[in-house]
C-alpha positions in Angstrom: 9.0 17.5 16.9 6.5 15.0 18.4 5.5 11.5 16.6 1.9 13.4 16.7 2.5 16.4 14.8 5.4 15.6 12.0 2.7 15.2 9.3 0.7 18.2 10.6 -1.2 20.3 8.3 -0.7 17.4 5.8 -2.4 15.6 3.8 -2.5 12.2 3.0 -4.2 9.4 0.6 -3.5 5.4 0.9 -5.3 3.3 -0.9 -5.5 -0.5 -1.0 -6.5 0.6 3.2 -9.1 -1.7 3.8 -6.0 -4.1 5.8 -2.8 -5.0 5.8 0.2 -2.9 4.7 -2.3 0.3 3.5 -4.7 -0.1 7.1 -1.0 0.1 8.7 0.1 3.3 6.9 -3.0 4.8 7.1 -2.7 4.7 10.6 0.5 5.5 11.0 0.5 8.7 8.7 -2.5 9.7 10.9 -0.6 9.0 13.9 2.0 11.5 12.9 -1.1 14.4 12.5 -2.2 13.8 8.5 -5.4 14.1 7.3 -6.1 10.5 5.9 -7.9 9.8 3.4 -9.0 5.9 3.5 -9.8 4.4 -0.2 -10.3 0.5 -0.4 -12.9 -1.9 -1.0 -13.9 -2.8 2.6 -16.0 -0.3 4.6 -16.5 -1.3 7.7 -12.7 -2.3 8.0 -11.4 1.6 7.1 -14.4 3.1 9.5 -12.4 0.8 12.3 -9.4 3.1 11.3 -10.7 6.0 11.2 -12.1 5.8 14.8 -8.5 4.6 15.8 -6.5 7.9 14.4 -9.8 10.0 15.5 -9.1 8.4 18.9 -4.9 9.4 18.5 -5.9 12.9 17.5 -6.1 12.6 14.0 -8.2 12.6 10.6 -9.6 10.5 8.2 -11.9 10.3 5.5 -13.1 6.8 4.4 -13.9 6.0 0.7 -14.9 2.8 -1.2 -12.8 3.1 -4.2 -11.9 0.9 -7.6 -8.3 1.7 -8.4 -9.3 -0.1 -11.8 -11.2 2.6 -12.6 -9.2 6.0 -13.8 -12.1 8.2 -13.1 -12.5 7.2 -9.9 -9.0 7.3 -9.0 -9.2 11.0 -10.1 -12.0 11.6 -8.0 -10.4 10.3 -5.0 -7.8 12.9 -5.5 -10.0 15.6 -6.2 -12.0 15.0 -3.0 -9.0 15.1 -0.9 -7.9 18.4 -2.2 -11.3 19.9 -2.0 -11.6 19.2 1.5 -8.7 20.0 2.5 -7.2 22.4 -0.2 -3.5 20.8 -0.3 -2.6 16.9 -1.1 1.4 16.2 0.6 1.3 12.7 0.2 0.1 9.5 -2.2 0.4 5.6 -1.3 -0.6 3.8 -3.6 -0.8 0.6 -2.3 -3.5 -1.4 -3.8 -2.5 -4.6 -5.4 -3.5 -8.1 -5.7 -2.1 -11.0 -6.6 -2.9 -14.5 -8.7 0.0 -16.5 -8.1 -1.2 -19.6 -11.1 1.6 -20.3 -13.7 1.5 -18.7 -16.5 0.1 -21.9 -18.8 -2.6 -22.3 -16.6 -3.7 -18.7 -15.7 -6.8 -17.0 -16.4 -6.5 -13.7 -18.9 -9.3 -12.0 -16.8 -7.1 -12.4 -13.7 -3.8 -11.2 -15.9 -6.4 -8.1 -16.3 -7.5 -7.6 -12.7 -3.2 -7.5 -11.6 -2.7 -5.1 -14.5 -5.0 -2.8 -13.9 -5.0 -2.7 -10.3 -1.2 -2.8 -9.9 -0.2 -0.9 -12.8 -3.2 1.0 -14.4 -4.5 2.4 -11.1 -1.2 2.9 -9.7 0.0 5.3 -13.1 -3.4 7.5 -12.8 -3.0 7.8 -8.8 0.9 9.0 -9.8 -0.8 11.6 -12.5 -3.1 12.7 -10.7 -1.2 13.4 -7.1 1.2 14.9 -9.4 -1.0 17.6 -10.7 -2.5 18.5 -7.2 0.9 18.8 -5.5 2.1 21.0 -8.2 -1.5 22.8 -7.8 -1.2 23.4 -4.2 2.8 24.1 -4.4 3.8 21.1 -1.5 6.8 19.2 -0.9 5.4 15.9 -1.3 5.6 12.7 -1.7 4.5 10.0 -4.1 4.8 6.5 -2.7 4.4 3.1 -4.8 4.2 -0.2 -3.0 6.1 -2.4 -4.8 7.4 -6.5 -4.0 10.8 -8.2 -3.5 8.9 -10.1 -6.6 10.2 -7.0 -8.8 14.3 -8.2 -8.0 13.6 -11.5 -9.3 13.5 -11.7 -13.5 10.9 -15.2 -12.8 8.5 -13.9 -11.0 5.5 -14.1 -13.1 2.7 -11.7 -14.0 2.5 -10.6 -10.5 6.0 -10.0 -10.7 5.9 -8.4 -14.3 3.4 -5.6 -12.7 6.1 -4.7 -9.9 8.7 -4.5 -12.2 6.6 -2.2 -14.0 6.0 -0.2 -10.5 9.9 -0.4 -9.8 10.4 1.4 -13.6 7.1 3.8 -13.0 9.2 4.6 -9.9 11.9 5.1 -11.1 10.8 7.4 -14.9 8.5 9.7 -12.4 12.0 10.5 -10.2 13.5 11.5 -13.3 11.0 13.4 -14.4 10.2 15.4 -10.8 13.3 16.4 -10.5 13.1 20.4 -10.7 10.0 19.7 -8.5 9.6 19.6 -4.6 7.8 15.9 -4.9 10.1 12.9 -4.2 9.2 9.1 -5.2 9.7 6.5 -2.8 9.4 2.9 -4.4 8.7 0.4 -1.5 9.4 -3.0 -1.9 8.4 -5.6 1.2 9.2 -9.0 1.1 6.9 -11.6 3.1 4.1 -9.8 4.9 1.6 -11.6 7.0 -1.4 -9.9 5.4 -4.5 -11.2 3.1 -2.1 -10.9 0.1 -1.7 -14.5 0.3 -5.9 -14.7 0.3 -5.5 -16.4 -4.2 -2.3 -18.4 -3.1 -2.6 -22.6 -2.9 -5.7 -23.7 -0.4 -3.4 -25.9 1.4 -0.2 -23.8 2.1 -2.7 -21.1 3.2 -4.8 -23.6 5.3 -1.5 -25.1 7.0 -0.7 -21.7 7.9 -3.7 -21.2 9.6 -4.1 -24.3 11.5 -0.8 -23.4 12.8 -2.3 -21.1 14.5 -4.8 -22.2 16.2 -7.9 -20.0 14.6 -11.3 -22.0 13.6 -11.9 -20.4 10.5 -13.3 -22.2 7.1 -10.7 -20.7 4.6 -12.5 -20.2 0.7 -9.8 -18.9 -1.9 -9.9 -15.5 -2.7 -11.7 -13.8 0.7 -9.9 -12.0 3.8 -8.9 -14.0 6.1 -10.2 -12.7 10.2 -7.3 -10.3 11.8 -6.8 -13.0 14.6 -5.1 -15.1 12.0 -2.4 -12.5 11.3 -1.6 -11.5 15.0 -1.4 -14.9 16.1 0.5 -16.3 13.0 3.2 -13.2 12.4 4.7 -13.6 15.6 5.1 -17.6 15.2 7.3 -17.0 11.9 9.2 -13.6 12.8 11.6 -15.1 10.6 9.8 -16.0 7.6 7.1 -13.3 8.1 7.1 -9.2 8.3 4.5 -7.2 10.2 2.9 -4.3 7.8 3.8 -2.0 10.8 7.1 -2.6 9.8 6.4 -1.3 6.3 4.4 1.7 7.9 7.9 2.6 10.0 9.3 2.7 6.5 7.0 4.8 4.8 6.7 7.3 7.1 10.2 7.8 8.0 10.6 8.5 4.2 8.3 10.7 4.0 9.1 12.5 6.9 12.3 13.5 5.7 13.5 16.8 4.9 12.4 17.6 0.6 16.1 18.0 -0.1 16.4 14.4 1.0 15.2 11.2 -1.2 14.9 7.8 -0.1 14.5 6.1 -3.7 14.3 2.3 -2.8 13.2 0.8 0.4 13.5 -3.1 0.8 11.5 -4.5 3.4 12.1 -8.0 4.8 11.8 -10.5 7.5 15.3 -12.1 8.3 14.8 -15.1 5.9 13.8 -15.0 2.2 10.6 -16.2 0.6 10.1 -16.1 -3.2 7.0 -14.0 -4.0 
C-alpha cells in the first residue's frame, strides 16, 4: 500500500493545528489520503496546510476552534462526520503551557492549562467516541501527552499530562470490546512555539543563536524560520514535530487487532519539561 493512500477513505481531526506537532500531523495524516480536518486558533497558518495536502492529493477542512469550550469541541466533531459521514481518527493535540512555579503562578493561567489540556481533551475523547461507534470504524483516539507526565515534579503543566497519561490509559480500558484503540503520545523536547510562556531570556538566547531578527514578546508565535534554522543546530537537545507525526501515523496505521498504548518521543539527550 502506497504512503498516499493508507488513510484512504478516512477521516481525520487534529486540533491544536495551527503549528508545530498538530500542523505536522495534520499533514502527515493527509499525506497518507485522510480527510483532515484542521481546528486551531490561527487561520491563515492551517489555510497554508490545507493548500499543502490539497497540493499532495489530499483533504482538509480548516476550523478556528476553542478546545476550552465543550460545545464547540462537539461541534467540530459533528461537522466532520456530517461532511464526511464517518470520523477514523481524533488527535487531540492542543495544549499550552505556563511554566511559573507554583507560588508565583497565576490561577487564571492554572485555568487556561486545565481546560485546554484536560477539559478539551476529555470532550474531544467523548465525543470521537460516540461518532466512531456511530459510524461502526476502527479508529483511533490519540492524546498528545509530555515526557513532563513521567516526572512526579513537573508542575501544573505536568499535573495536566499526568492527567492525559491516566485519561489514556481509563478510555483503553474501557474500549476494549470496541474497534477504537488509544494511543497516548508523549514527546519530549520539540522545537515548536510550546516554549512561546517559557523565560524571555532562554527563549531569546535560543533565537539569537540562530541568527533570525525577530523582537520576541512572551506569550506570541514565534516566525517558522526560527524553528528550521534552530532544530537542526540542537538535534541533540531538540526533536522535529515530523518526528512526532512519523509516530502518530505509524500507530494509527496499524492493523485494529494491534495497539500501540505508549509512544515516547525524544531527541537523544533529555530536557526536563
Amino acid at each position: 500500500m502506497s504512503a498516499g493512500s493508507r488513510l484512504k477513505d478516512r477521516t481525520a481531526i487534529v486540533t491544536g493545528a495551527s503549528s508545530g506537532i498538530g500542523r505536522s500531523i495534520a499533514e502527515r495524516l493527509g499525506a497518507a489520503g485522510a480527510h483532515v480536518f484542521l481546528s486551531g486558533r490561527t487561520r491563515d497558518a492551517m489555510e497554508a496546510s490545507k493548500a499543502r495536502i490539497e497540493a499532495a492529493g489530499g483533504r482538509a477542512t480548516v476550523g478556528t476552534d476553542d478546545v476550552r469550550d465543550p460545545a464547540q469541541v462537539r461541534a467540530l466533531v459533528d461537522r466532520a462526520v456530517r461532511d464526511t459521514g464517518r470520523l477514523d481518527v481524533m488527535v487531540n493535540n492542543a495544549g499550552v503551557s505556563f511554566p511559573q512555579p507554583i507560588v508565583d503562578g497565576d490561577p487564571e493561567q492554572w485555568r487556561t492549562m486545565l481546560e485546554t489540556n484536560v477539559l478539551g481533551l476529555l470532550v474531544g475523547c467523548q465525543a470521537a467516541v460516540r461518532a466512531m461507534r456511530a459510524c461502526k470504524a476502527e479508529g483511533h483516539l490519540v492524546n498528545v501527552s509530555s515526557i513532563a507526565a513521567l516526572r512526579p515534579d513537573s508542575g501544573v503543566y505536568g499535573s495536566t499530562k499526568h492527567a492525559v497519561n491516566c485519561i489514556s490509559a481509563t478510555l483503553r480500558r474501557e474500549l476494549e470490546e470496541d474497534t477504537i484503540r488509544v494511543v497516548n503520545v508523549m514527546p519530549g523536547a520539540i522545537a515548536t512555539n510550546f516554549a512561546r510562556n517559557f523565560d524571555p531570556e532562554v527563549v531569546g538566547g535560543m533565537v539569537a543563536a540562530t541568527g533570525v531578527q525577530v523582537e520576541l514578546k512572551p506569550g506570541e508565535r514565534m516566525p517558522d524560520e526560527v524553528f528550521d534554522k534552530l532544530q537542526p543546530m540542537m538535534r541533540q537537545l531538540l526533536g522535529s514535530p515530523d518526528d512526532v507525526a512519523d509516530a502518530v501515523l505509524y500507530a494509527v496505521t496499524l492493523p485494529i487487532h494491534v495497539n500501540v498504548a505508549d509512544i515516547v518521543v525524544r531527541p537523544p539527550k533529555q530536557l526536563n519539561l
